[in-house]
C-alpha positions in Angstrom: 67.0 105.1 109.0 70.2 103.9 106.7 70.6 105.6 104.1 72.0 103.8 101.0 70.5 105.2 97.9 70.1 108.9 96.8 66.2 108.4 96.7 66.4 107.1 100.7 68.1 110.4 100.6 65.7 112.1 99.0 62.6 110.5 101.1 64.8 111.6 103.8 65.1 115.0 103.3 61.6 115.7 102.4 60.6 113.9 105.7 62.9 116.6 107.5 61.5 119.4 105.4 57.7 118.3 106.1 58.2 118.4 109.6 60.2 122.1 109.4 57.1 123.2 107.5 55.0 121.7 110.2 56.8 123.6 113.0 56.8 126.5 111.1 52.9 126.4 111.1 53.0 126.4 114.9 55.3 129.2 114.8 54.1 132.2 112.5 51.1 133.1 114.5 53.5 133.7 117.2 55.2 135.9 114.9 52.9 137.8 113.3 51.3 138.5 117.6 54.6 139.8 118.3 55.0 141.9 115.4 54.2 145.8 115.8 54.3 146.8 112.1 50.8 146.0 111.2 52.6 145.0 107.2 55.0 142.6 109.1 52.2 140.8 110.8 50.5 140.6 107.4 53.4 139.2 105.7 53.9 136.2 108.8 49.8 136.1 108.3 50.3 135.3 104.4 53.4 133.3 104.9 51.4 130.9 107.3 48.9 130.2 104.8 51.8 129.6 102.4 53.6 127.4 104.6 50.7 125.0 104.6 50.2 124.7 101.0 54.0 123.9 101.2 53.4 121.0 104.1 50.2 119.9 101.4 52.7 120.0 98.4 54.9 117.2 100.7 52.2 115.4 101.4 51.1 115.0 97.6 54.8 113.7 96.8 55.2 111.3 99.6 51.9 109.9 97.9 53.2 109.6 95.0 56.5 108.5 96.2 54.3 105.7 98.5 56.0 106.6 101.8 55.5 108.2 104.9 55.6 111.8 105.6 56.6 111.5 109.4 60.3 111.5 110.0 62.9 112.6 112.7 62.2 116.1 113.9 64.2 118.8 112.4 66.7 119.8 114.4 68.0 122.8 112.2 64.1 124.0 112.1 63.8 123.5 115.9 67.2 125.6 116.6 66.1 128.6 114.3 62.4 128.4 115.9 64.3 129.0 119.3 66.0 131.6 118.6 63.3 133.5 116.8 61.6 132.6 120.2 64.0 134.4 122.3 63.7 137.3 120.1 59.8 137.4 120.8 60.3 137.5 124.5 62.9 139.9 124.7 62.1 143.6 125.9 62.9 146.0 123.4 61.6 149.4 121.5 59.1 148.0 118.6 60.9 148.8 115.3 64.0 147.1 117.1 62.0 144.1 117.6 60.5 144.1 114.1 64.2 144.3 112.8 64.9 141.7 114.7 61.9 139.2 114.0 62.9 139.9 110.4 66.4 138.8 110.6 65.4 135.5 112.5 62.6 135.0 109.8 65.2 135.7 106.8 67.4 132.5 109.1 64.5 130.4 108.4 64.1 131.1 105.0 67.1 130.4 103.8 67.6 127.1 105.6 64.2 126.4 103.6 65.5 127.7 100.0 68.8 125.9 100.9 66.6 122.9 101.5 64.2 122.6 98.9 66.9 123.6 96.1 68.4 120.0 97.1 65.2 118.1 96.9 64.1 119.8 94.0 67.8 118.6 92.6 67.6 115.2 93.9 64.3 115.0 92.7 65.7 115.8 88.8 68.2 113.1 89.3 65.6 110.3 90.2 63.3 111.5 87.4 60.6 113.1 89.5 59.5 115.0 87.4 55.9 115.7 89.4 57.7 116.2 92.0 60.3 118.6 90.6 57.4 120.9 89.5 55.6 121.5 93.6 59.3 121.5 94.5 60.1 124.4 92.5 56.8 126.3 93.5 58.2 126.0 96.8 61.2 127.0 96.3 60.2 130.3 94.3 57.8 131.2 96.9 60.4 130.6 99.5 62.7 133.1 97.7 59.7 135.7 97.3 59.2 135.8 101.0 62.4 136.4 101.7 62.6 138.9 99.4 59.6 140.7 100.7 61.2 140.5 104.2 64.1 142.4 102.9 62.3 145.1 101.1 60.2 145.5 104.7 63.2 145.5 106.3 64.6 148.4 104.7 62.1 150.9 106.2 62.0 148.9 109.7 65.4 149.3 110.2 65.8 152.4 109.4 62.9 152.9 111.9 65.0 151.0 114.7 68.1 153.2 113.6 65.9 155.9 114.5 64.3 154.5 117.5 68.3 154.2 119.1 69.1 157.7 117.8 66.2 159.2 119.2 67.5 156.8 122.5 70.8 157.9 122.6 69.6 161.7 122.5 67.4 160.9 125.6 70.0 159.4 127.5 72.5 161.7 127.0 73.4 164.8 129.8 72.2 167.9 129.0 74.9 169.8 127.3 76.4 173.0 129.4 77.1 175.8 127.8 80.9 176.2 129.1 82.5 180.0 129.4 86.0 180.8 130.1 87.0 183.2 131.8 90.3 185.0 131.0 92.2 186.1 133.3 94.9 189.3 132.5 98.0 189.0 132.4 100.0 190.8 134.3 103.5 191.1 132.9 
């Protein structure tokens, strides 16, 4: 699709966003299963739910706005998704994967904040002004969740610190106790 006008802009952006919510929803539950920390899961758990009140707030704008919700796939969404994938299938101690599923999670988040701060934007400049207000619900619950993630994250990877400490100590040779002998001079 051309894009001439800032509201074929907007339409287009929201179309993106819709279907990065939408591949999101396929993607938490595989998040939350590979989670260990049972308050991670939780948090992918209430995120999910979230994340399809934020594909339903879309939907209520493109009616309003009279277009179509489908779009070109989002390619941004798609390449974070991926790489949180990689993460779930890698082998690694548990906190050390929590860490890491929280660090790809924060990626996504912030490519959503990012996004919907521009909608929301473009949406004040067209005068869209129901659609400013599910915009900015969005938005703030976007910037809660990555919040949350950050507070969990300071006991998980503190955990994973641990978890390699602990590793290291394992690995390590058993120290020898060392004695040297001196020998006399003789003058």
């Amino acid at each position: 699709m051309a894009v001439n006008s800032l509201r074929e802009l907007f339409v287009k952006e929201l179309q993106d966003l819709y279907d990065a919510e939408n591949q999101l929803i396929k993607a938490l539950p595989k998040m939350a299963e590979a989670s260990n920390s049972e308050e991670l899961r939780n948090g992918f758990e209430e995120h999910l739910e979230q994340t399809k009140g934020h594909a339903q707030r879309l939907e209520t704008i493109f009616e309003s706005l009279g277009e179509d919700a489908k779009g070109e796939k989002c390619r941004g969404m798609e390449g974070l998704i991926k790489e949180g994938g990689k993460v779930m299938d890698e082998e690694m101690p548990e906190p050390v994967k929590d860490a890491a599923l929280i660090a790809a999670a924060q990626r996504v988040e912030h490519y959503e904040i990012a996004g919907y701060g521009t909608v929301r934007t473009f949406a004040e400049l067209l005068g869209e002004d129901e659609a400013v207000s599910l915009l900015e619900q969005t938005l703030e619950e976007e910037k809660e969740t990555d919040e949350k993630l950050t507070e969990m994250s300071e006991t998980i990877n503190e955990e994973a610190e641990s978890e390699e400490a602990g590793e290291a100590e394992e690995e390590a040779p058993p120290k020898r106790k060392t004695t040297t002998k001196r020998s006399k001079r003789v003058a």
